[in-house]
C-alpha positions as CSV (number, residue, x, y, z in Angstrom):
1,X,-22.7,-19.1,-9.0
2,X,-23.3,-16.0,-10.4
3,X,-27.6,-14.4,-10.3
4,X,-29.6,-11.8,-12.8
5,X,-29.7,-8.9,-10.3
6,X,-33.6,-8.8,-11.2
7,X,-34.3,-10.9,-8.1
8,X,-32.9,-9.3,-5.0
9,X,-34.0,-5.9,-6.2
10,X,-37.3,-6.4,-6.7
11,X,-36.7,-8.1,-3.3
12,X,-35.2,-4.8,-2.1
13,X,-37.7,-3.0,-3.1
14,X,-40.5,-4.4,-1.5
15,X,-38.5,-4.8,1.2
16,X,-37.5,-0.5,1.2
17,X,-34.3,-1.4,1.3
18,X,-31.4,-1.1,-1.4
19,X,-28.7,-3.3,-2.4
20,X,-25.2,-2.0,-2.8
21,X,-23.2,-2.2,-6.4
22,X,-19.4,-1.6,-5.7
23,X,-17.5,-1.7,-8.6
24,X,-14.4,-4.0,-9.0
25,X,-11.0,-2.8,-10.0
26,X,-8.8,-5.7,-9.5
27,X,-8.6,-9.2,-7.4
28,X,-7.8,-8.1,-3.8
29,X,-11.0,-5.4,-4.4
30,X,-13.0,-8.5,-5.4
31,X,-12.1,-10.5,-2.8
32,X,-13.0,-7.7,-0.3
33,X,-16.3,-7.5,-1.5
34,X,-17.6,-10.8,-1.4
35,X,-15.9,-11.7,1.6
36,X,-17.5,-8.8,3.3
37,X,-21.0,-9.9,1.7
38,X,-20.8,-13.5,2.8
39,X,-19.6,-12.1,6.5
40,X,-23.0,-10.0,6.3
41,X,-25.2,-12.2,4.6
42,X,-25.9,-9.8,2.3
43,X,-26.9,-9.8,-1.7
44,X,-24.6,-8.0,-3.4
45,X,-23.9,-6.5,-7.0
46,X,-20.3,-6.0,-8.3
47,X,-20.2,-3.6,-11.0
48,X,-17.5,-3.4,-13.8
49,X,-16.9,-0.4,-15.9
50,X,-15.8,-0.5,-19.6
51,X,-12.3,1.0,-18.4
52,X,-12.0,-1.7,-15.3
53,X,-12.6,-4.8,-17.8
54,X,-10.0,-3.2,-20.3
55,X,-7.5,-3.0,-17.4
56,X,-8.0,-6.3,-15.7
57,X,-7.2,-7.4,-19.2
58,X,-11.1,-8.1,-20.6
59,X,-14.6,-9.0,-19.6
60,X,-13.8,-12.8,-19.8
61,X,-11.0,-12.4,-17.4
62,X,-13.4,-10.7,-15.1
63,X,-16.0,-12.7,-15.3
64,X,-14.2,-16.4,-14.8
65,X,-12.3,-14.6,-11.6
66,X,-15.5,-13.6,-10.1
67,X,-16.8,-17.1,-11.1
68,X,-13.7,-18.6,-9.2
69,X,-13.8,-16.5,-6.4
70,X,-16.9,-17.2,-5.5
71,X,-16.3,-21.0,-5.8
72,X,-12.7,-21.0,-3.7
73,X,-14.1,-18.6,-1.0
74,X,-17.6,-20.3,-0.7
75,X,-19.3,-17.1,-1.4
76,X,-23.3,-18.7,-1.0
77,X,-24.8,-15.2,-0.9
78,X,-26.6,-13.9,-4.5
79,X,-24.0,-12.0,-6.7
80,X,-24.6,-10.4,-10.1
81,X,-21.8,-9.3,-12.0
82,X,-22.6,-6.0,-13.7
83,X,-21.7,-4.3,-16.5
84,X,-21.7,-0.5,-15.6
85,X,-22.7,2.0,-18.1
86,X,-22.1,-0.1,-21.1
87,X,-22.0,1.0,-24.3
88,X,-23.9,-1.1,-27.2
89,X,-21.1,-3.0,-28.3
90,X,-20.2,-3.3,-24.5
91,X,-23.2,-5.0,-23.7
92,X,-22.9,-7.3,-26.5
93,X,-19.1,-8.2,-24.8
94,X,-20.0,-8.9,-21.4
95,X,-23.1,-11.1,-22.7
96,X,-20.7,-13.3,-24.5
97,X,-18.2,-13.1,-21.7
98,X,-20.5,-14.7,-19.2
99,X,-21.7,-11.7,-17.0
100,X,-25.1,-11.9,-15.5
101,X,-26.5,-8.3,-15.7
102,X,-25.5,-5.4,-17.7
103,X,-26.2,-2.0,-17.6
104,X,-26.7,0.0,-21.2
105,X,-26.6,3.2,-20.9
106,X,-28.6,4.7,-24.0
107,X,-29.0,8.4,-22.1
108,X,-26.9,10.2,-24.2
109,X,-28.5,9.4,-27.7
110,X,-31.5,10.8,-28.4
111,X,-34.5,8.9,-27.0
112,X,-35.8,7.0,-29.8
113,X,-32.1,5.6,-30.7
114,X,-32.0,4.6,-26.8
115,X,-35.5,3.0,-27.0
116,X,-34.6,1.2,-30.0
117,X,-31.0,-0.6,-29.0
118,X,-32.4,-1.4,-25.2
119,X,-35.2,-2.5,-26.8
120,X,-33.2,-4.8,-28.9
121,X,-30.5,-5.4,-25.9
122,X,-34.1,-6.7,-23.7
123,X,-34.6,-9.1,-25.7
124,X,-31.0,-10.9,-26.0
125,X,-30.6,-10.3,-22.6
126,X,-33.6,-12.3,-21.3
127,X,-33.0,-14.9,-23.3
128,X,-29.5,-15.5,-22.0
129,X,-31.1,-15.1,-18.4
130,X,-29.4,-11.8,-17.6
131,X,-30.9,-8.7,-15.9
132,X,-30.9,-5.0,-17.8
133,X,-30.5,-1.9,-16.5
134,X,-30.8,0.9,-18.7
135,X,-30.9,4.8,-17.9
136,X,-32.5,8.0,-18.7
137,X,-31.2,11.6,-18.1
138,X,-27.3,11.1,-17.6
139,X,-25.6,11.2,-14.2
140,X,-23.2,13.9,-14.1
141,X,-18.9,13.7,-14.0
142,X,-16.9,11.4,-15.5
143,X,-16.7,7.5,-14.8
144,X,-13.5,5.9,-16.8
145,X,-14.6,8.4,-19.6
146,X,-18.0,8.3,-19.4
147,X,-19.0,12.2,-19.0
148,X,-22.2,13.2,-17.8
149,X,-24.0,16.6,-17.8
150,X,-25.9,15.6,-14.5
151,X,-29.7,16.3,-16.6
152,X,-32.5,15.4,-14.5
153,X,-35.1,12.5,-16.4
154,X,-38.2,13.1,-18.1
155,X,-40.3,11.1,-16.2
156,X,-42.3,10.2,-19.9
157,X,-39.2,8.9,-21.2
158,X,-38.5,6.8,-18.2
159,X,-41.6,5.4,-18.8
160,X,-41.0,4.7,-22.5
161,X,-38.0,3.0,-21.1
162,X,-39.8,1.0,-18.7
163,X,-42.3,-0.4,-20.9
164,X,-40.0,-2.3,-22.7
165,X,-39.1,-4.7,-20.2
166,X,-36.0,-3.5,-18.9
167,X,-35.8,-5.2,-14.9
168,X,-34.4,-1.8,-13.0
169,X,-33.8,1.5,-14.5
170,X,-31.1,5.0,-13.5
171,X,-32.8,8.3,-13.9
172,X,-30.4,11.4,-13.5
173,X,-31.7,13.0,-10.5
174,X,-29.4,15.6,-9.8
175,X,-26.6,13.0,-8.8
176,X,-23.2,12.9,-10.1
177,X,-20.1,10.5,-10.2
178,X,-17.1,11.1,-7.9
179,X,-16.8,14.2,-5.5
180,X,-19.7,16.4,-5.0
181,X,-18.9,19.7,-5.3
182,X,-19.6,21.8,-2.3
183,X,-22.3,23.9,-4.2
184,X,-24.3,20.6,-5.1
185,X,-27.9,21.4,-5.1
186,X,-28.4,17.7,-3.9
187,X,-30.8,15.1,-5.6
188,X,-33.8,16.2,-7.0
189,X,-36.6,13.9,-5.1
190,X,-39.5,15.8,-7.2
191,X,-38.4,14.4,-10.4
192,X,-37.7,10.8,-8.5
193,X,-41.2,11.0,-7.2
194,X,-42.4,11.8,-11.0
195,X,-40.9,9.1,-12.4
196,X,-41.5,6.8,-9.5
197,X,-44.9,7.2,-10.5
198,X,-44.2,7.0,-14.4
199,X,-42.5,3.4,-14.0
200,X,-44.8,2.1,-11.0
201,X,-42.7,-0.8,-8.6
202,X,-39.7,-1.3,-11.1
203,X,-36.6,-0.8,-9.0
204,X,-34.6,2.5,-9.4
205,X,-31.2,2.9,-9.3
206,X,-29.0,5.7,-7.9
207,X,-25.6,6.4,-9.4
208,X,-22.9,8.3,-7.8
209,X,-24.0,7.2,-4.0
210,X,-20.8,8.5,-2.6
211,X,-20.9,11.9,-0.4
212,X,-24.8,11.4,-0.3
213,X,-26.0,12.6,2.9
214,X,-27.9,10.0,4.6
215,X,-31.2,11.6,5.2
216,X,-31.0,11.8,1.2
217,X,-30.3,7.9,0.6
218,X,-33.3,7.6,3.5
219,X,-35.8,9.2,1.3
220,X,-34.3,7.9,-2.4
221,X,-35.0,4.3,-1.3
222,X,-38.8,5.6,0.4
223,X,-39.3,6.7,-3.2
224,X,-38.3,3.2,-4.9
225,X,-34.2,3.3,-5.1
226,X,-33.5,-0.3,-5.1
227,X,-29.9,-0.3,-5.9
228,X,-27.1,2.1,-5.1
229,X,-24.0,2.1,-6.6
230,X,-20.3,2.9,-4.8
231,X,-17.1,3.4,-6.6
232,X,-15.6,6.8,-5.9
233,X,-15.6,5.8,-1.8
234,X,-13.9,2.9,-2.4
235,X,-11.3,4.8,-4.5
236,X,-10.6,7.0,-1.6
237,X,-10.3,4.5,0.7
238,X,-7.9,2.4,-1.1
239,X,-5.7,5.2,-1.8
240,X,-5.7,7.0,1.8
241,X,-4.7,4.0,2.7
242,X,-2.1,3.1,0.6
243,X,-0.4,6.5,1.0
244,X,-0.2,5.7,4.7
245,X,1.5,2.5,4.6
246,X,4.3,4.2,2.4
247,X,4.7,7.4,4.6
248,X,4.4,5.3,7.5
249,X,7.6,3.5,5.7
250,X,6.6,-0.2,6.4
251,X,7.1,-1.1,2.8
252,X,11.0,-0.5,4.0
253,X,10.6,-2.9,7.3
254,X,11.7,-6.5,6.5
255,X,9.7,-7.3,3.2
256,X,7.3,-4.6,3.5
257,X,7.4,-4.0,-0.1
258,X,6.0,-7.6,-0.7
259,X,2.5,-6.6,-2.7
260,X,1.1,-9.1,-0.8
261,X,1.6,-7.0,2.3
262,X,1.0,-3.5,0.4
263,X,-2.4,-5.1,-0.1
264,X,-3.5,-7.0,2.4
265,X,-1.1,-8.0,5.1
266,X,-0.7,-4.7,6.9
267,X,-4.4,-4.0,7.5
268,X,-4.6,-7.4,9.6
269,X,-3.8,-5.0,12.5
270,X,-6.8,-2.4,13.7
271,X,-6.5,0.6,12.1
272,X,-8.5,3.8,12.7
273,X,-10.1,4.8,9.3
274,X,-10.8,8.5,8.6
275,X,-14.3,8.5,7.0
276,X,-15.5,11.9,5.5
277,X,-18.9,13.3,6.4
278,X,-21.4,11.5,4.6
279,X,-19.1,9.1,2.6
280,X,-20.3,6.2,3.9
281,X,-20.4,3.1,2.2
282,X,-23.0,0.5,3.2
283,X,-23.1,-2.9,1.6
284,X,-27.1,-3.2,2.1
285,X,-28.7,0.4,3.2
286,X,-32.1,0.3,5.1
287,X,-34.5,3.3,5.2
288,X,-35.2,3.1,8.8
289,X,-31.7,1.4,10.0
290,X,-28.9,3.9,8.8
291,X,-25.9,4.7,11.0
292,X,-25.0,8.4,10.7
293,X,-21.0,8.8,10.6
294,X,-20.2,12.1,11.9
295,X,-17.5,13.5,10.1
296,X,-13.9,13.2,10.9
297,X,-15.3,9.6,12.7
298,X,-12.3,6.6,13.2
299,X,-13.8,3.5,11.9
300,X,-12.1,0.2,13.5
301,X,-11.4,-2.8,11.3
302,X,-9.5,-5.6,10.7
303,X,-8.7,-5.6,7.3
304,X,-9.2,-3.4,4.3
305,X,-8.9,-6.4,2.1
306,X,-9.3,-9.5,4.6
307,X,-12.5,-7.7,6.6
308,X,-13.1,-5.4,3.8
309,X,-15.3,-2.8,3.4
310,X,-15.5,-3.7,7.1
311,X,-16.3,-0.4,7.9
312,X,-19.9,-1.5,6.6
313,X,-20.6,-3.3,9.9
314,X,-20.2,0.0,11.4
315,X,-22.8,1.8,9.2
316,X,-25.4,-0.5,8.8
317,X,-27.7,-1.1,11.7
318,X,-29.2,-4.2,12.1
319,X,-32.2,-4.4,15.0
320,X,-31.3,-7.9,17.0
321,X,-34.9,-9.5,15.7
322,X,-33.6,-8.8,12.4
323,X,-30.5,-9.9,12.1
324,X,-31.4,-12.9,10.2
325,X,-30.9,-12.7,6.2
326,X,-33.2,-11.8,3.6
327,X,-32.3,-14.8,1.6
């Protein structure tokens, strides 16, 4: 059964910890998510861009997969299904289609235009029991033609925001979507502290988590991140993989080129991963329990798609005593 997201981030957040949206791009990526969630007994958020829902064919596909998914697989664990950076009429979609959170990203009209369609968008929302996430200052790159300028928030406007009603809000902090270039700046924590004080305990959100370092995620959450979203890692992964099976030539070895195997089977054997410095993906990150990944670092797993995201076993420490879940 699919949750509003409003729950296990304000549980995250008064917890200092952060729950992980990974965006969906197809079944076996679905799959991997919650199966990896259920193994850690961990909340989770999957997001769904504009472009991923028009290419799995349309929000009402998406949503009565997930809904089946989680039914067949005997995912018990809390998942919202999330509309990422959703446009008005996008929003509207995705209420209709039977999604339980969505995201409406207003930042790039000017702020009384945002105020009034979230404003508007609050109130439908909450009435159909969904959670809304809205944003101020836009995240910089592209996401599936979503183009950002990577502004930093003004901490009054994220207030404005706040105030009416929305349950966890982005602020453009100096992060961008995909690859960081290697003359980032990194994330402005001065503006996150402003507006961390401008919007009191409502969970923040952090875009663009991949290639963060650590010590950054560390201090984002200290200063009231609550949810952290992964695509761009994910992407990687799936492709570095991919392009390994196929030089490696096992899609020419007996029935190789089965997409059952292309996708699944040939990860049932260990494999050494290749993580980049810093590109860690966590499912659930911890202030005080992060596992730094030196780069360059093989993960083990299983299974990209049958353990997947298994490499988040490996980079999120849980102390013994509190191994036991949240929920």
């Amino acid at each position: 059964m699919l949750v509003s997201a409003k729950e296990m981030l304000e549980k995250a957040r008064a917890g200092k910890y952060a729950v992980g949206q990974f965006n969906i791009n197809n079944l076996e990526w679905t799959k991997s998510i919650l199966l990896t969630a259920q193994e850690l007994n961990s909340p989770v958020i999957l997001g769904v861009s504009e472009g991923a829902g028009k290419y799995m064919t349309g929000f009402k596909t998406v949503a009565a997969m997930v809904s089946a998914m989680i039914d067949e697989l005997n995912i018990t664990v809390p998942v919202a299904l999330h509309l990422d950076h959703g446009t008005y009429e996008g929003c509207y979609k995705c209420i209709k289609a039977g999604f339980s959170s969505i995201m409406f990203d207003g930042s790039h009209y000017p702020i009384e235009e945002n105020i009034d369609k979230t404003k508007e968008l609050v109130k439908i929302a909450h009435a159909m029991g969904l959670s809304l996430e809205a944003e101020v200052g836009s995240i910089g790159g592209e996401e599936d033609g979503v183009v950002g300028m990577g502004e930093c928030a003004d901490p009054n406007e994220c207030k404005a925001i706040a105030d009416l009603g929305i349950d966890f809000l982005a602020a453009g902090i100096g992060n961008i979507h995909g690859k960081y270039p290697a003359n980032w700046q990194g994330l402005n924590f001065e503006v996150l502290e402003n507006v961390k004080k401008a919007v009191g305990d409502m969970p923040l959100v952090l875009h663009g988590g991949t290639g963060i370092p650590a010590d950054m995620i560390k201090k984002a959450i200290s200063l009231g991140v609550a949810k952290i979203n992964v695509n761009t890692e994910c992407q990687l992964s799936f492709a570095a993989a991919t392009r390994k099976y196929v030089e490696e030539g096992k899609d020419l070895q007996g029935k190789g080129f089965d997409p059952r195997k292309l996708l699944s089977t040939r990860r049932r054997s260990n494999q050494g991963y290749c993580k980049r410095k810093n590109g860690t993906v966590w499912l659930r990150w911890q202030s005080l329990k992060i596992k730094q990944i030196s780069q360059n670092k093989l993960v083990q797993y299983k299974s990209f798609f049958k353990k997947p995201l298994a490499i988040l076993k490996e980079m999120v420490y849980f102390k013994k005593e509190r191994r036991r879940s949240l929920y």
